[in-house]
matplotlib code that plots the C-alpha trace (Angstrom):
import matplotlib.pyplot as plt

x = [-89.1, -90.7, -90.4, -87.0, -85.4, -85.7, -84.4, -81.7, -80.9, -81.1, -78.5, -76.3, -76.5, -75.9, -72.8, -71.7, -72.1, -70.1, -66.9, -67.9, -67.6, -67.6, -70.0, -70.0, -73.3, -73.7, -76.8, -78.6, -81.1, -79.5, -81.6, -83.0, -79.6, -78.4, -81.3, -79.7, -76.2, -74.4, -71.9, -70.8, -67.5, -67.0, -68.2, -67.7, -68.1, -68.5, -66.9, -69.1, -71.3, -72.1, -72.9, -70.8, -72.9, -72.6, -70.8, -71.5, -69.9, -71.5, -69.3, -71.1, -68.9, -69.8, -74.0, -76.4, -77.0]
y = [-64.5, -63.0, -63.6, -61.1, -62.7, -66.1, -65.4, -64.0, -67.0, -69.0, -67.1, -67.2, -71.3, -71.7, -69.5, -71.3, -74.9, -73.5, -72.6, -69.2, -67.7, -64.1, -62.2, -58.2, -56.2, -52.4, -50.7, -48.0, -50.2, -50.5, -51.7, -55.1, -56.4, -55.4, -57.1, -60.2, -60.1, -58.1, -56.0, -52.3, -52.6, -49.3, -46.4, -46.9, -45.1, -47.1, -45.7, -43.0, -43.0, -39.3, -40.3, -43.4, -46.1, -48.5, -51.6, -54.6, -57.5, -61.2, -64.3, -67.1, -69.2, -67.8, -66.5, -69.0, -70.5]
z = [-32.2, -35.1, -39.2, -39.0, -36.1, -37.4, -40.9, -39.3, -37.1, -40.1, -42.1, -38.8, -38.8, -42.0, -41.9, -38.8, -40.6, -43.5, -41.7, -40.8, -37.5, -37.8, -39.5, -40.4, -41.1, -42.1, -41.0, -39.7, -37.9, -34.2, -32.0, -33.8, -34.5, -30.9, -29.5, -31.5, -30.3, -32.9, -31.1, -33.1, -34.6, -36.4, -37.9, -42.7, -45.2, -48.8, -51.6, -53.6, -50.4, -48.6, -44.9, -42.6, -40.8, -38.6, -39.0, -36.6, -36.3, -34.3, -33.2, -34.1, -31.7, -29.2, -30.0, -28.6, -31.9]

ax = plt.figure().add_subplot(projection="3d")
ax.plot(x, y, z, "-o")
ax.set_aspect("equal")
plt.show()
């Protein structure tokens, strides 16, 4: 697991120790977070904002964290 991968396992633990089990994320970068776990939830489109991207959403219950 590289610098990326582990920062983001971090965030997801802490998260997870605070009460939180589901997280959302909106990117265009698919594959790294899909390598992770995140599943795609939906296509949004922020207010003001010209193009949609992807929204993806990870359990923490149920990742191997």
């Amino acid at each position: 697991m590289g610098v990326a991968g582990t920062l983001l396992n971090y965030v997801c633990m802490d998260m997870k120790e605070k009460g939180i089990d589901t997280l959302y994320l909106i990117t265009n970068h698919t594959s790294f977070y899909e390598r992770y776990g995140w599943e795609f939830f939906c296509m949004v489109q922020g207010d003001g904002e010209p193009e949609i991207t992807r929204a993806y959403r990870m359990y923490i219950h149920r990742s191997s964290i």
